[in-house]
N, C-alpha and C positions, 0 to 999 in steps of 0.2 A: 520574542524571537521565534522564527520560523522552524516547526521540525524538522530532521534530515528527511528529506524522502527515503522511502523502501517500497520493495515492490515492483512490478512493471511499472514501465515508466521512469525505472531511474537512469542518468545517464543517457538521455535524449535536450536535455537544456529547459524542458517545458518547466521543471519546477522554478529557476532560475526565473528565466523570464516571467510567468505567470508572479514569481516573488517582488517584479521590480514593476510591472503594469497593474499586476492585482490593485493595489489601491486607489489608482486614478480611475480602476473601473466602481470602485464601493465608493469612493469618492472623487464625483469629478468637478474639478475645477470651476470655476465662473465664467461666464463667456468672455475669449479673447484671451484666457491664460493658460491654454492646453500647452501652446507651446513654448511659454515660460515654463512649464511643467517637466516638459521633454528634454530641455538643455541643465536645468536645474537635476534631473537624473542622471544626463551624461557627463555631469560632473564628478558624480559620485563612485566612489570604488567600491566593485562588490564582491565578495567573496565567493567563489564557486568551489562549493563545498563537494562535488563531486569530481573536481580535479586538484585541488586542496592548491589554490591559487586565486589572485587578487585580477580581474579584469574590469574594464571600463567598455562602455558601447557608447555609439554617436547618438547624438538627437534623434537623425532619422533612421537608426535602425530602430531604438524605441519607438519613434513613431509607428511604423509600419507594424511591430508585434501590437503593440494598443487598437490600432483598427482593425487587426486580424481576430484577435481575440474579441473585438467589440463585436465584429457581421460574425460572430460564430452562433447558429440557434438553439443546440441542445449541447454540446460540448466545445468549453472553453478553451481547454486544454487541446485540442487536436492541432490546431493551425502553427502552436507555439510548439510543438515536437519537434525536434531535426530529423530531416528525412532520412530513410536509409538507403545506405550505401549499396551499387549495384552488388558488392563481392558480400555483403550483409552475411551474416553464418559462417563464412571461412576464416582459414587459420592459417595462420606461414609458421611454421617450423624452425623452430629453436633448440638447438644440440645441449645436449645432458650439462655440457661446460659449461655452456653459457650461463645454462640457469644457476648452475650450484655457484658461480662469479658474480651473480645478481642477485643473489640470496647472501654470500656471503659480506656482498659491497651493501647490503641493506643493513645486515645485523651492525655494522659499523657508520652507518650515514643514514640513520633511518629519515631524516629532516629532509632528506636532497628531494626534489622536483625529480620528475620522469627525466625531461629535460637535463635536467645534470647526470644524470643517470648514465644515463645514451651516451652524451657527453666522454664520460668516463670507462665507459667500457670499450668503446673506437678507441680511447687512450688504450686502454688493456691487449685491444686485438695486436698491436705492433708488437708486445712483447708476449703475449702468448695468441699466436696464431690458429692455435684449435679449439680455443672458444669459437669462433666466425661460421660463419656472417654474422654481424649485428644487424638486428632487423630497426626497421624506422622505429622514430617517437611512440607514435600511435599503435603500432603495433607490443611495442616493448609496454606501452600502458598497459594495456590490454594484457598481456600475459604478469603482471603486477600485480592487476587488478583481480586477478582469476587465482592468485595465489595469495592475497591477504596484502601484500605489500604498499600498504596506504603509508600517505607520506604523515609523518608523528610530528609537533611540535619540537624545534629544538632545547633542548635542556639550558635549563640559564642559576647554576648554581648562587643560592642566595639570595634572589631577586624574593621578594617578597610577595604573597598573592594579592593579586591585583582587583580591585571591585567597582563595579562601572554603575555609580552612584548618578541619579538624577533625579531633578526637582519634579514633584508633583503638583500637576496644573490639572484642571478640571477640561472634561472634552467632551465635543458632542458632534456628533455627524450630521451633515449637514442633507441629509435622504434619507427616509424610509428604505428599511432592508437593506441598507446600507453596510451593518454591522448590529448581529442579535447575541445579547449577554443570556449563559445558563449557566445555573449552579442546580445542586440541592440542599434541599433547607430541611434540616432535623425538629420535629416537631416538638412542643414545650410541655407533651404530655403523651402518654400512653395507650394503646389500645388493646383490646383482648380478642385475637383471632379465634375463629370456631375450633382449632385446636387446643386452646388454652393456653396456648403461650403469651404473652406481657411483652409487646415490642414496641417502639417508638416509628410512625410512619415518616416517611422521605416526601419531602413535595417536591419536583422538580420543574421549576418555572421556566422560559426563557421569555426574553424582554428583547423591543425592539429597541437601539441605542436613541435615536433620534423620537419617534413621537410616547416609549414609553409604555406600548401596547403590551399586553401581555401576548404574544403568541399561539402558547401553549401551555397548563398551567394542573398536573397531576399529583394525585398520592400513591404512593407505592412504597410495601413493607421493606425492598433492598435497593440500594443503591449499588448497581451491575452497568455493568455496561449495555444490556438486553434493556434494561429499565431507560435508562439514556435514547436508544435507537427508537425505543416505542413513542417514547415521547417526544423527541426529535420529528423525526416522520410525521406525527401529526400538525405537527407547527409548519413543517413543510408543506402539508394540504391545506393546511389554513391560507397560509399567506405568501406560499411560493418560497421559491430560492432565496437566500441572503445573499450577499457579497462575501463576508465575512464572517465566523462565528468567537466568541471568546469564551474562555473558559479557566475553569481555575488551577487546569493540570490534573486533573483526581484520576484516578485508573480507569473508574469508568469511561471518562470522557478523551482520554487517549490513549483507548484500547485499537487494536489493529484495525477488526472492524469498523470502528466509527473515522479512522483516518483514514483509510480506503477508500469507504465510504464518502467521506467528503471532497477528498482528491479528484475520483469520478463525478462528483457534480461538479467541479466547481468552484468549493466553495472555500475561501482561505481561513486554516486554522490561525487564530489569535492567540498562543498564550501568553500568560503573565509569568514574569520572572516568580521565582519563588520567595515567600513570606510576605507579600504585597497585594494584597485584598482590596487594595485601595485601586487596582489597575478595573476590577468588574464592584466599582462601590453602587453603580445602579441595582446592580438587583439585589447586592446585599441591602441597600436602602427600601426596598421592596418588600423585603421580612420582615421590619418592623411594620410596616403599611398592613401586612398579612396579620400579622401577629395582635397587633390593636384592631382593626376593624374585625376582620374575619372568628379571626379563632375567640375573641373574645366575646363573642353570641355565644357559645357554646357554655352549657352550664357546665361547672366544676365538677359534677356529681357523674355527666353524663358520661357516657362508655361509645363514641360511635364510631363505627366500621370505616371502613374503606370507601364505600360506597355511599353513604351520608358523608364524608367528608369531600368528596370528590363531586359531588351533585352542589353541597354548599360550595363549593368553589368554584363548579362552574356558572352558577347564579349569579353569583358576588363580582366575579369577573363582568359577566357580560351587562347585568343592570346597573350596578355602579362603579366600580372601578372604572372601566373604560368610558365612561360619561360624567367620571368628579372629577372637577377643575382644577390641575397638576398646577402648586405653587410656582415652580420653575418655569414651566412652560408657561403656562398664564392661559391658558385653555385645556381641555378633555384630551385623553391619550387617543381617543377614536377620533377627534377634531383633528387633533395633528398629523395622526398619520391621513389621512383623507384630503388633507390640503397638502400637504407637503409632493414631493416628486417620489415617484416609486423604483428604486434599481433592481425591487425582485421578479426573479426569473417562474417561469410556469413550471410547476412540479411535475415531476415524470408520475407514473400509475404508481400506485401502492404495491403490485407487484415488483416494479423496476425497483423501487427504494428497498426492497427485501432482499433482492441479489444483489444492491450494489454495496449495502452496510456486512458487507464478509469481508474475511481475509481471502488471501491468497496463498497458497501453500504448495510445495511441490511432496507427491508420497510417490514409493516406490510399489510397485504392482509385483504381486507374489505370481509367475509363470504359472506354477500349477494350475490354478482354478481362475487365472483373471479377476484377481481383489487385490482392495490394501484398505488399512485401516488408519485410522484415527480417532484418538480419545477414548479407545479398546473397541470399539463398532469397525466393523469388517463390512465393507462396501462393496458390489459385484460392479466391473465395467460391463458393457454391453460387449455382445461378443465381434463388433467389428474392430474395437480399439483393443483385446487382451494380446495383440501382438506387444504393446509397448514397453519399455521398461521402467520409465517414468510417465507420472501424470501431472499437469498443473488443473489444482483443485478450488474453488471458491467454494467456503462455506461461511457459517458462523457457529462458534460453539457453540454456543447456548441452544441452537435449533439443528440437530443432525437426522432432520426429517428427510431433505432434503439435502441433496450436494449436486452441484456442477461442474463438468468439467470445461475450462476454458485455453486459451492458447497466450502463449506468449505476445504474439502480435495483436490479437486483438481479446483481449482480456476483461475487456467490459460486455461481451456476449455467449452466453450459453453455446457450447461445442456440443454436449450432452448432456443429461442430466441422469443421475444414479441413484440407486436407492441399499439401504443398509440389507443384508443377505438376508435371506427369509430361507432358513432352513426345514421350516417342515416343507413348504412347498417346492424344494429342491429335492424331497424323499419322493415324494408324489410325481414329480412331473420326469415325463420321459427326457434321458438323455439325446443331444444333440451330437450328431456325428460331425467328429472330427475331420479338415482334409487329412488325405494319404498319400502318401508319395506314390507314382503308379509305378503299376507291374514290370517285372522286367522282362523285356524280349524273350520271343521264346525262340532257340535254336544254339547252337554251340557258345558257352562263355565266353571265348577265347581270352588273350593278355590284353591288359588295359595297354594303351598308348605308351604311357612313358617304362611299362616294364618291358612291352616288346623290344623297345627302341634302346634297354640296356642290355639285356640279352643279346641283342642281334650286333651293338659296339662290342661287346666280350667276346663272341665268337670270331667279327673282324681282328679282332685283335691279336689271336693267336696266343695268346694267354692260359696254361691250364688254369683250372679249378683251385682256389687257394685253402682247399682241403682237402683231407682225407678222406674218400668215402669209406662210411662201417658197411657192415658185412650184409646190413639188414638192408642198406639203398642195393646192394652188388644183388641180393635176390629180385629185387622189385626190379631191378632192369634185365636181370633174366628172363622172368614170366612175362614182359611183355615182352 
């Protein structure tokens, strides 16, 4: 099942759609059956988990997002967005009533659609009149949505929980890069770092589904999500974009970063329900392959590093693994993939893959000095942006060498880039003057505008003074 989306990008339709063409693009059909493909999806109902409701689409609206998505050459996702709206960033106005009537008709119907919502509060305005206006559907979403008001499962006392069992059959994609399995694999023995410490290394493999290739294939002392992204990235240089990736759920591998990450390219998360090992059994089949050929050269006795292990594996990898004759297939994982069709896409630079595996995050800029922090690191903006009061920031924790600042609209491109405060060179370096508001006129102050103009009604008015003056005003009007 597909994650929720978060992030930019939610709430534009792209993950939906990309969720219901993604696979006909990692897997496409045989000639003559695309549009069996297309009518056989607009059968199906899908859940649009962003408006928490069941929709269906025609054949050829599928059709039309499938060829959009297909001529797109570096992002998939763009053509599948919904456009926005000319009035985009505005807001219509809802009276104090209405909300505390829509807060209180949730706490009591939290299950209702928008729709029944609207519904019911048009009912309301007849008998209390100063709740009103009710604004549209859309707009009443929108201010829902801006206050937590997601629509909840209705409650079904008794009903028993329910589990959506199905039979396990064996699969195999019918294209190269089609869909690539990663796990990490704990090692079946120990090593001793130049610290002295006794740890067990992480190899983290990934595998193409279809010819069985290794990818990318590392040892590494933790299993992080930083360790994922490094090795990720390199499979990506190797062999290009996937279709699809799968994985087995672990924190690493659906860390913010790495789903970001993948969103921006492309590439559709796969996971496996939980406790079912059997959904990525290629690569767990693949540790035992590691585990008898590879690791079993090594003598018992021997103690090797990181670096011997990571050289014997990349050896093993490229002279025999990928050129011994895979029982199942009936030929070499470099055979297969080389003959088979290729659905992978050309990797962006190694720079690009560094900005795109961050989160996203919004921090609040302290007015004072034009900074905000995160992770206890105190960031400086440059000084055309310290007007703002928020910022949306792309980083990665693990790396806060570097941060950028990006925009809501387009989010996949550097706005500015920041760097953490460097205080001594802030003791050193001359201050920058501030604007000033300029001088004021020189020649008589006189009354501003609207006190003249109350003065000069009071005196119209013939009205005394609605005081007493003390004795100390009656001298100051003497000496002058």
């Amino acid at each position: 099942m597909d994650r929720p989306p978060s992030g930019p990008g939610r709430g534009d339709g792209s993950q939906l759609r990309f969720a219901i063409v993604g696979p006909l693009l990692a897997s496409p059909p045989p000639k003559g059956g695309l549009q069996a493909e297309f009518r056989r999806l607009s059968e199906r109902v899908w859940t649009d988990a962003e408006e928490g409701r069941q929709r269906t689409f025609s054949a050829s609206t599928i059709e039309r997002w499938y060829y959009a998505a297909l001529r797109a050459d570096d992002d998939t996702m763009r053509p599948l967005r919904r456009r926005l709206r000319k009035d985009a960033g505005g807001r219509r106005a809802a009276s104090a009533e209405l909300i505390e009537a829509l807060a209180a008709q949730y706490r009591r119907w939290s299950w209702w659609s928008v729709d029944l919502h609207h519904k019911n509060l048009v009912a309301l305005l007849a008998e209390r009149p100063e709740i009103g206006p009710v604004p549209s559907v859309s707009t009443l979403r929108r201010i829902m949505k801006d206050r937590g008001l997601a629509r909840r499962p209705k409650p079904r006392p008794g009903d028993p929980p329910r589990r959506d069992r199905r039979e396990t059959l064996a699969y195999e994609h019918g294209h190269s890069n089609a869909l690539w399995h990663a796990d990490f694999h704990w090692a079946s023995f120990s090593i001793t770092t130049r610290k002295g410490e006794v740890v067990r290394p992480r190899l983290l493999a990934i595998l193409d589904d279809h010819s069985r290739i290794c990818a990318h294939a590392q040892w590494y002392l933790g299993e992080t999500s930083e360790t994922f992204v490094h090795g990720l990235s390199q499979a990506f240089m190797k062999l290009g974009l996937p279709r699809s990736l799968m994985t087995d759920n672990g924190s690493p591998m659906i860390a913010g970063e790495v789903a970001q990450g993948l969103r921006d390219l492309g590439v559709t998360f796969a996971g496996i329900p939980p406790r079912t090992p059997e959904h990525n059994a290629k690569v767990e089949r693949f540790w035992g392959t590691l585990e008898g050929q590879l690791l079993a050269m090594f003598h018992p006795n021997a103690s090797p590093g990181l670096a011997d292990l990571n050289r014997a594996t990349s050896a093993w990898l490229a002279d025999h693994y990928a050129n011994q004759t895979h029982r199942e297939l009936g030929a070499s994982p470099r055979e297969r993939y080389l003959s088979s069709d290729d659905l992978g896409r050309e990797c962006p630079a190694p720079e690009r893959l560094r900005f795109l595996f961050r989160i996203i995050e919004t921090r609040k800029v302290r007015r004072a000095d034009g900074t905000f922090t995160h992770s206890g690191v105190r960031f400086q903006l440059p000084r055309h942006l310290r007007h703002l009061d928020k910022v949306l920031v792309r980083l990665a924790r693990w790396d806060l060498a570097a941060v950028d600042i990006v925009t809501a609209r387009e989010p996949r491109s550097s706005a500015a880039a920041v760097r953490p405060v460097d205080k001594r060179r802030n003791a050193e370096a001359p201050r920058a003057r501030m604007p000033q508001p300029p001088p004021p006129r020189p020649g008589a102050p006189g009354a501003a505008p609207l006190m003249a103009q109350l003065l000069r009604r009071h005196e119209e008015s013939g009205m005394p003074a609605a005081y007493l003056p003390f004795h100390d005003e009656e001298e100051e009007e003497s000496a002058s």
